[in-house]
N, C-alpha and C positions, 0 to 999 in steps of 0.2 A: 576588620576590613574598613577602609574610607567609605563612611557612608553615603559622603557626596557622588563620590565616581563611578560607585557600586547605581547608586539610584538615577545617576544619569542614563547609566546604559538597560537599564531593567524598562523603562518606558520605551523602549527601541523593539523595532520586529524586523526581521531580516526576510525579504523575500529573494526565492533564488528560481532563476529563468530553467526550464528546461534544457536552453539551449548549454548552457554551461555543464549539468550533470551529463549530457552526452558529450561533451568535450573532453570533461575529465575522466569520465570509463574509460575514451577514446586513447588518451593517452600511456592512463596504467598497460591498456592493454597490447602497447606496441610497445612498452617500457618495462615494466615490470608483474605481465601476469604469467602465473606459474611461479612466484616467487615471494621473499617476504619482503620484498624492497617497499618503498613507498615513494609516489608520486608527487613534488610540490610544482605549482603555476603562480597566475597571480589572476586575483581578479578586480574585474572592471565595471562602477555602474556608477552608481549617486548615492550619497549618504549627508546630503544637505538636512532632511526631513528625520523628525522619528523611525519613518518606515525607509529602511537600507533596501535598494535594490540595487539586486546584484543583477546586468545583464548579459555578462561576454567573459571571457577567461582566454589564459594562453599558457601553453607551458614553459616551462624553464626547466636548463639543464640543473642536474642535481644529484651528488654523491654523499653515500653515507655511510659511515664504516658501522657495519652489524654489531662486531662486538664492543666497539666503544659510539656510544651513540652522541656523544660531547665533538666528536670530530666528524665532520661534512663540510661539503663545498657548494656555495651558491654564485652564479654569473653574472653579476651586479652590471658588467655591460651588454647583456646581452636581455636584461630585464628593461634598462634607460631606454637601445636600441629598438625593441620591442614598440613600449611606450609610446617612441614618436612617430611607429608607423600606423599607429590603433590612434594616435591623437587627432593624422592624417583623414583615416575614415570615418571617425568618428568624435568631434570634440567635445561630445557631453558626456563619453563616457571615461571616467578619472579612476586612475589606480588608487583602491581603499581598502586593499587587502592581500592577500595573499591563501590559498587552497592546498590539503594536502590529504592521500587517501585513507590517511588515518589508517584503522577505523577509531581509534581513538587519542586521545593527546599523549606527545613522546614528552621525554626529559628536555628534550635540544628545541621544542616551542617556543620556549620565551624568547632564548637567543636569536632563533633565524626570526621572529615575531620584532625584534627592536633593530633586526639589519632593514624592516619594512618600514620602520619610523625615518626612515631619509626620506622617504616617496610620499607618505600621507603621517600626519598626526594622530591618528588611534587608527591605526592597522587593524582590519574582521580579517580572523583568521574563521577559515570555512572546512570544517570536514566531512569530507564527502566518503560513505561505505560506498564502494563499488562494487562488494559481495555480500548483500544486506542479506544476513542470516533472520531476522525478525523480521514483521510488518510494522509498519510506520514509515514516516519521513525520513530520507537515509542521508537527513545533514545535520551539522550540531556547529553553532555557531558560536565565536566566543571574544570577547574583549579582554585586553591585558588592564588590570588596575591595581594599585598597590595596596596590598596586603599591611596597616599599620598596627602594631602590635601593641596590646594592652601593658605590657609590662615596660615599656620604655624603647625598647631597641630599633632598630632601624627595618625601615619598611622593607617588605618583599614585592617585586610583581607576582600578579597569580591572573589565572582568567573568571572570569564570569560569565556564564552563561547566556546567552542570548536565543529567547524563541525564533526558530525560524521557518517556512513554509513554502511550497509550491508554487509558486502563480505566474501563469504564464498571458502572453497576450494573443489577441485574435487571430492573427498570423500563426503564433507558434502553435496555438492548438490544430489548429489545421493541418501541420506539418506534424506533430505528433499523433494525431489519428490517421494521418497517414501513415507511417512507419509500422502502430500499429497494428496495422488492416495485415502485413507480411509477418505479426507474430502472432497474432490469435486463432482460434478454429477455426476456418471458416463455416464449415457445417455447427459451428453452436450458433441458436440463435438468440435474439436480445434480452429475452426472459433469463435465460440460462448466466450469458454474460451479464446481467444485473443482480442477480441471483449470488454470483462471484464475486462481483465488486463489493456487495452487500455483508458476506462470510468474509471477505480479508479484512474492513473497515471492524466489525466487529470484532473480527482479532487482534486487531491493534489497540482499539478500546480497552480488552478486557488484558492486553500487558499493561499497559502505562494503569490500569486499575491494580494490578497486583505489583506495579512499584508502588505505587501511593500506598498502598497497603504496607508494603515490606518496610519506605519510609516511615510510616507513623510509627509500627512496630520497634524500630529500632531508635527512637524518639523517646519511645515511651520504657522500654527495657536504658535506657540511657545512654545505647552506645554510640548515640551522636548528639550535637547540640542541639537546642532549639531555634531554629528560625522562622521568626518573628514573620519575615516577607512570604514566605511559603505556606506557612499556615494562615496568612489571610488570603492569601489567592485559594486554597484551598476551601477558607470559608466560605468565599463569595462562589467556589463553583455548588457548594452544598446549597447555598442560598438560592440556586438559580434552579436549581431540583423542583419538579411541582410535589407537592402535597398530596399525595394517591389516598390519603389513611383517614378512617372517620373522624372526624373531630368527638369527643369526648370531654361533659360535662359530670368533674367529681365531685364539684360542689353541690349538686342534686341529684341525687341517688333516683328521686323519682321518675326523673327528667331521662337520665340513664336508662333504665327499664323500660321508658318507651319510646325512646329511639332505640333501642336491641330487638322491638317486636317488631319494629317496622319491615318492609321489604329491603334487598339491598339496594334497588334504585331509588328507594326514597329516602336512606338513611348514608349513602356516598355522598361530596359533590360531587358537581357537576363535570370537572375536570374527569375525575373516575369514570364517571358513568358516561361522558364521550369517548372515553377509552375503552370501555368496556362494550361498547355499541360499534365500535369500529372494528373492532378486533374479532364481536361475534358475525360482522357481517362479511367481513374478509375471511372468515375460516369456514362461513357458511358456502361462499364463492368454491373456496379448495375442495370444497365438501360436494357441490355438483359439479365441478368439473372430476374430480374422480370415478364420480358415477357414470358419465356421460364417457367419461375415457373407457372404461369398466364395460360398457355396453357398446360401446362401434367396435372392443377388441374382440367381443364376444361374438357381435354379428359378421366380422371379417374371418374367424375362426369358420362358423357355419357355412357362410359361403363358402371359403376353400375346402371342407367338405364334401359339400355338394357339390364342388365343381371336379376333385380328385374322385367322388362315386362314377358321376357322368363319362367322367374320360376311363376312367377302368370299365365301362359297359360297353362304349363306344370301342375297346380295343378287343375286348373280349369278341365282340361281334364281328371286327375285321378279322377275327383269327380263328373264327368260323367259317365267312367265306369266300376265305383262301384256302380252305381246308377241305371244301366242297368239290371243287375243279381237279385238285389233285387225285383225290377216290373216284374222278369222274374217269378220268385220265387213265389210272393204273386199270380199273375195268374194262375199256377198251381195249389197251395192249394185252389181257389175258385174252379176250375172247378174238382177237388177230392172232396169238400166240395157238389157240385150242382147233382154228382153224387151218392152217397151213399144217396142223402135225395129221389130221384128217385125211389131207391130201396127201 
């Protein structure tokens, strides 16, 4: 691959607005949901800087024949058109790319990717899952650069991947904690929801841990190459790992033997042992609020107890006397009854 073109765009991060992944769900879904079509637009921000943001999008009409995927049709004036009315509202925001709902890259990428080289000189192409079946970031961003071959022949274009991520401005958070507020529980409260956010963030950690994993795996059985650039980025996240584990001196065996007697707060660092004091006082917290939960459930139990005895004595008693008046009652009508048969 060109090393120059490839390491240009590898120092690049694409940030992508909110407001665009609700444009482009917006569109699939008056377009193409319920179906296997896919959705292309174009999008609009600044890519003057290392860091691409992308802040606006629009759609574009777009057909594409399922069984031959080499044949589609894109509206080149109705993209220009577009263009000059977004240029109108907005002139800092320039056509640098082009969006499609993927979920991941077709054969016919490169092509409609170099009808985009009329409009801007390196064209981001942006895919967007609109039915993100996994947790994580549901965009993957990508640059076209050519592919040069080691054996002499003529270069291919291919893409390379581009990190990309979330970030929105003050405004739009606003407007997205608004939206929000109409899809969350609202009987959960903030514990609960952070609690949530905390279990998906973790799940997305431990997939991109088990590609890394599945990566190396398949690095090491050999059934891919080696790259150079991914294993140093790989290195430096190992490097940025703290240190949890004793340190251990095998050149003195004596020296060994007693630091193994010591306690374990005297024989971790420091690092450890703040983790391990924060961790026993956070589980000690869970540990009396359980109790404490444990004991109002108990005493709210006894009360309503006490309170269903109370009221079963208090009905028992009314259904005693109302039961008085009635024997009072039938007595008298016998002895009116015992006297008039007299007469």
């Amino acid at each position: 691959m060109s090393t120059s073109n490839e390491s240009v765009f590898l120092n690049k991060t694409v940030t992508v607005s909110p407001l665009v992944l609700l444009s482009v769900v917006d569109h699939y879904n008056r377009v193409a949901k319920d179906s296997k079509k896919r959705v292309v637009g174009v999008i609009l921000g600044d890519n003057t800087s290392d860091v691409i943001k992308v802040t606006n999008s629009y759609a574009i009409p777009f057909e594409e024949d399922e069984k031959n995927p080499s044949v589609w049709f894109l509206d080149h004036n109705f993209i220009e058109s577009m263009g000059e009315m977004f240029k109108k509202i907005n002139a800092k925001e320039k056509l640098i790319g082009w969006y499609h709902s993927g979920p991941k890259l077709r054969a016919s990428d490169l092509k409609i990717n170099d009808v985009f080289r009329k409009y801007t000189t390196n064209p981001l192409l942006l895919i967007v899952d609109v039915q993100p079946r996994v947790v994580g970031i549901p965009t993957d961003a990508y640059y076209a650069v050519d592919d040069i071959k080691n054996d002499g022949s003529a270069a291919e274009r291919t893409f390379v991947h581009v990190p990309s991520l979330i970030e929105a401005e003050e405004a739009e958070e606003i407007g997205v904690e608004h939206l929000l507020t109409d899809i969350r529980d609202q009987a959960a409260g903030n514990l609960s929801l952070r609690v949530t956010q905390s279990y998906q963030s973790l799940l997305g950690l431990h997939q991109k841990l088990r590609e890394i994993a599945n990566y190396l795996d398949k690095v090491y059985s050999k059934k891919l190459p080696i790259n150079h650039t991914i294993l140093g980025k790989l290195q430096n996240v190992f490097n940025l790992l703290p240190n949890l584990t004793n340190p251990t001196n095998h050149a003195n065996p004596i020296s060994d033997s007693t630091s193994n007697s010591q306690s374990p707060s005297e024989s971790s660092n420091p690092l450890a042992t703040a983790f391990t004091i924060k961790t026993n006082d956070e589980l000690m917290m869970v540990y009396l609020s359980t109790l404490v939960r444990a004991i109002i459930a108990y005493h709210d139990l006894i009360e309503n107890k006490l309170e269903n005895k109370q009221l079963n004595e208090k009905n028992s008693k009314n259904d005693l006397d109302s039961d008085k008046p009635e024997a009072a009652a039938s007595t008298s009508t016998e002895e009116l009854g015992d006297g008039a048969s007299k007469e």
